[in-house]
C-alpha positions as CSV (number, residue, x, y, z in Angstrom):
1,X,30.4,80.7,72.4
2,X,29.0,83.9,70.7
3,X,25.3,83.7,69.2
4,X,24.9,85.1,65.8
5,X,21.2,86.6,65.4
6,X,21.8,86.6,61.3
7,X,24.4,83.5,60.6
8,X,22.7,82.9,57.0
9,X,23.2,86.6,56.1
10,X,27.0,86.6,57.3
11,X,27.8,83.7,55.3
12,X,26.1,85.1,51.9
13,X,28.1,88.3,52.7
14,X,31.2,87.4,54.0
15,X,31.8,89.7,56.3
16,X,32.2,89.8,59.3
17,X,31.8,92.9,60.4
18,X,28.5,93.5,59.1
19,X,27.1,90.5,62.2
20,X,28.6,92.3,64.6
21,X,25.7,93.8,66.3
22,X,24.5,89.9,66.8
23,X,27.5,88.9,68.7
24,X,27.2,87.8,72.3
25,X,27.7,85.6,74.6
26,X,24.7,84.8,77.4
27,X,26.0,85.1,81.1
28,X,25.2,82.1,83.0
29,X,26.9,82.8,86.2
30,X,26.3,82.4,90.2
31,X,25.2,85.5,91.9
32,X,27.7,87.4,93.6
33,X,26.0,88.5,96.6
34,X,27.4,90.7,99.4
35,X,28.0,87.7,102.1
36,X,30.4,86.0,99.6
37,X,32.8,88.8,99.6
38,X,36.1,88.6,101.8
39,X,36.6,91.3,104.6
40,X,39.2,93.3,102.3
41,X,39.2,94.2,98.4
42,X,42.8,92.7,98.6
43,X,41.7,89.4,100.0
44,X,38.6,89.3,97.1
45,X,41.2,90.2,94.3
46,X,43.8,87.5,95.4
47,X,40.6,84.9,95.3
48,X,39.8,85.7,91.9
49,X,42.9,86.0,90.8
50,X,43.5,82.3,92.3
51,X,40.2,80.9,90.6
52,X,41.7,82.8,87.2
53,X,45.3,80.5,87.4
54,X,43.1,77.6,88.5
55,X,41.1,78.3,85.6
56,X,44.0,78.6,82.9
57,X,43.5,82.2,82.1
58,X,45.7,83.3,79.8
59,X,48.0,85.8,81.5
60,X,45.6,86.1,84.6
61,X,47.7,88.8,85.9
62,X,47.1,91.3,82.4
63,X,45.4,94.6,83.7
64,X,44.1,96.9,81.2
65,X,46.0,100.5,82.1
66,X,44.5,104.0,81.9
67,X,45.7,106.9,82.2
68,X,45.2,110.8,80.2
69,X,47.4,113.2,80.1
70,X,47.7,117.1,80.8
71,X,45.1,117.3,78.2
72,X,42.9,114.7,79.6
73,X,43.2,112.9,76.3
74,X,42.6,109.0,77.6
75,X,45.4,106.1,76.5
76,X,45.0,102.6,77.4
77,X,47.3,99.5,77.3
78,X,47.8,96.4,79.1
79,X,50.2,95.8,81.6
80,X,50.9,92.6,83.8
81,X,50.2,93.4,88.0
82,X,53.4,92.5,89.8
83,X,52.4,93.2,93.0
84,X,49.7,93.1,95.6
85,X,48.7,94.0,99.1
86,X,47.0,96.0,101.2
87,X,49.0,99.2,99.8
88,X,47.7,98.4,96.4
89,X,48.7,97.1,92.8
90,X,51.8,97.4,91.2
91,X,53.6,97.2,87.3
92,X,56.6,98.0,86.2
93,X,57.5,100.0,83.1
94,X,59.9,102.5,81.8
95,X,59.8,106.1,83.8
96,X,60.2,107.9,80.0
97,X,57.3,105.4,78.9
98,X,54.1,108.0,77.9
99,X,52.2,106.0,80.8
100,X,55.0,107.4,83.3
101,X,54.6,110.5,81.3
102,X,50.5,110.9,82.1
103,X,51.0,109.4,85.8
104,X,53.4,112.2,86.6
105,X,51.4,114.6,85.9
106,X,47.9,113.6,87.0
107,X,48.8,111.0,89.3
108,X,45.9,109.2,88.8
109,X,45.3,105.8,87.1
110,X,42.6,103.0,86.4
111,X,43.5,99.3,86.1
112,X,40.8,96.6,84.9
113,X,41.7,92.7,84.9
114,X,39.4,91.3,81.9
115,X,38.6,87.6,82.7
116,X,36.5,86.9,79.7
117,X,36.7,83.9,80.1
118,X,34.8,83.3,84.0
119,X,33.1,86.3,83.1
120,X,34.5,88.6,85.2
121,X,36.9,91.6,85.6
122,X,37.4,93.8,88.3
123,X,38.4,97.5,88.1
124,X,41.0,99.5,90.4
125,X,41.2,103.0,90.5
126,X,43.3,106.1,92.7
127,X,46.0,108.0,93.3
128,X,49.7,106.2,92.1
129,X,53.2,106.8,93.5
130,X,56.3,104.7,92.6
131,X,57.4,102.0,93.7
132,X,60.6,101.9,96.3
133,X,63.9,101.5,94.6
134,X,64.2,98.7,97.0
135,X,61.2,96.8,95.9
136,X,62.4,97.9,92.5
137,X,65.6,95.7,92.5
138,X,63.8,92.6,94.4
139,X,61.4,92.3,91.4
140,X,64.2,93.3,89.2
141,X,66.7,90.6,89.7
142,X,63.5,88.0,89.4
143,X,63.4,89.1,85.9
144,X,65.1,86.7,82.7
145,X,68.1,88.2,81.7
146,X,66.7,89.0,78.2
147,X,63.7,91.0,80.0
148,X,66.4,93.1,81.8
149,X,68.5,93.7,78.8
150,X,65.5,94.6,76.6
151,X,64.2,97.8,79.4
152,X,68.0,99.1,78.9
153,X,67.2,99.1,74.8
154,X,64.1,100.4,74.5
155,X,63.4,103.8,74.6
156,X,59.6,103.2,75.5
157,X,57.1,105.0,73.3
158,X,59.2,107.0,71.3
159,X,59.7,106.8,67.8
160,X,62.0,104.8,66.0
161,X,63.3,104.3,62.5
162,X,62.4,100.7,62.3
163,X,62.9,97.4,63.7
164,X,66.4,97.4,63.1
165,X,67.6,100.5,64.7
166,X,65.8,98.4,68.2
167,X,67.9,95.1,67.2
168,X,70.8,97.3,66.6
169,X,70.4,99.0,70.3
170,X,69.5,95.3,71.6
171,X,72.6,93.9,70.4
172,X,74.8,96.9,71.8
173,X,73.5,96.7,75.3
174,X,73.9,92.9,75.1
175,X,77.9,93.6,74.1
176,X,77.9,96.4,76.8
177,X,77.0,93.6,79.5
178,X,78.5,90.8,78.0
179,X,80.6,90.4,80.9
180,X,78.4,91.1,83.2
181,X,76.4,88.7,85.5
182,X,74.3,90.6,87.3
183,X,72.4,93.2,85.1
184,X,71.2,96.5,87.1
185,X,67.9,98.0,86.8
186,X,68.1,101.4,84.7
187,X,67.6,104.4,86.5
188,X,64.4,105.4,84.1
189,X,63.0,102.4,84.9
190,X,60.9,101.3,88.1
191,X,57.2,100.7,89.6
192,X,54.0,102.5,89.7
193,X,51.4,101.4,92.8
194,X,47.4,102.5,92.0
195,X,46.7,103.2,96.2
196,X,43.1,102.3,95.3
197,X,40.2,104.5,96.8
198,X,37.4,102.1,94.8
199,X,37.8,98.5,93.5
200,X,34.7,97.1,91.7
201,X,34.0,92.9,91.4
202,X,32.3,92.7,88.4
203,X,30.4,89.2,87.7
204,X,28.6,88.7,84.4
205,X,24.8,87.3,84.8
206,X,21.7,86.6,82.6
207,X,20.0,89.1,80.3
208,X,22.9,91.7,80.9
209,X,21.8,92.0,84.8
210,X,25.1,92.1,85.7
211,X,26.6,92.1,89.3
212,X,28.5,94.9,90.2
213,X,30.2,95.5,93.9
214,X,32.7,97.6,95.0
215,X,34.6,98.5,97.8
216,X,35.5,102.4,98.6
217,X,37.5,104.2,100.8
218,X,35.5,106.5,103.1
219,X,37.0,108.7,105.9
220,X,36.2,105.2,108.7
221,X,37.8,102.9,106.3
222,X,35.8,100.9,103.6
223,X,32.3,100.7,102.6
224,X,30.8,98.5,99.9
225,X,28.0,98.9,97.6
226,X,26.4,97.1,94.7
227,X,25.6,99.6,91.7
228,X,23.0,98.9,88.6
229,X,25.0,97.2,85.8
């Protein structure tokens, strides 16, 4: 739970905001030490992310998305990882989305999974490409219906005259496939994979003395290296 440094001081105030240098939370973790790594990031990040399920995370699978653009003006926003193997970690958005927009041009991205919770998150970072239509269409037909019908309505990031001119585009694509069963996958719409060149295990730990590992690609493969927190 947090620790407040000045609890009487907030409640004579009421507010909030003014205790917010006192908030945090003390780190009482296990080490993570170099020998209790697996052999691959891949194989480390499937682990966690099988301790975070176990664990009840709430959406375990969210990944905090960065990207910039031709400017190298930063955006972030959370996306959910649909894939994962040795090639690297995939979403799925729309290819008009601003996100598709900055990875087009600099073709470079930054995930982080933020397990608060355990006290953890680990960070992904490199090149992206998209997904095969192929793989694009497996994950696509594993969607609800609803999911499928909402990528064809939504012009992603764009701006819109409210939230009825969405319900009004919702409820034309929904009459435009009323009759059909199975819905296809738009042709602006698909996955990104990060090809990840560093992946950092980050384990919270007492008096901010935070473990930090990370596996990078060299020219012989991987190497991995702790770094001060």
């Amino acid at each position: 739970m947090p620790e407040f440094d000045d609890v009487d001081t907030m409640g004579d105030r009421g507010d909030l905001a003014l205790c917010l240098p006192g908030m945090r939370v003390s780190y009482e973790s296990e080490p993570l030490e170099e020998a209790a790594l697996a052999g691959t990031w891949t194989e480390q990040l499937q682990h966690w992310l099988d301790q975070a399920v176990s664990a009840g995370v709430a959406e375990p699978n969210a990944m905090v998305l960065a990207t910039a653009d031709a400017e190298g003006r930063p955006s972030s926003r959370t996306v959910l990882c649909k894939g994962l193997d040795p090639r690297g970690v995939v979403f799925y958005t729309n290819y008009t989305s601003a996100k598709s927009h900055d990875l087009t041009v600099t073709r470079y991205a930054s995930v982080t999974f933020p397990w608060y919770a355990l006290h953890r998150q680990v960070t992904v970072r490199g090149e992206v490409e998209k997904v095969d239509v192929s793989e694009t269409a497996a994950y696509w037909a594993s969607r609800p219906r609803g999911s499928q019908l909402g990528a064809w309505a939504s012009p992603q990031s764009r701006v819109v005259g409210g939230r009825r001119e969405l319900d009004n585009a919702l409820h034309s694509v929904q009459r435009r496939f009323a009759d059909v069963e199975q819905v296809p996958f738009p042709p602006h719409w698909g996955g990104w994979r990060i090809r990840p060149d560093l992946v950092e295990f980050w384990q919270g730990r007492q008096d901010r003395m935070h473990d930090r590992l990370r596996y990078v690609r060299t020219e012989d493969g991987w190497a991995l290296e702790r770094i001060a927190p």
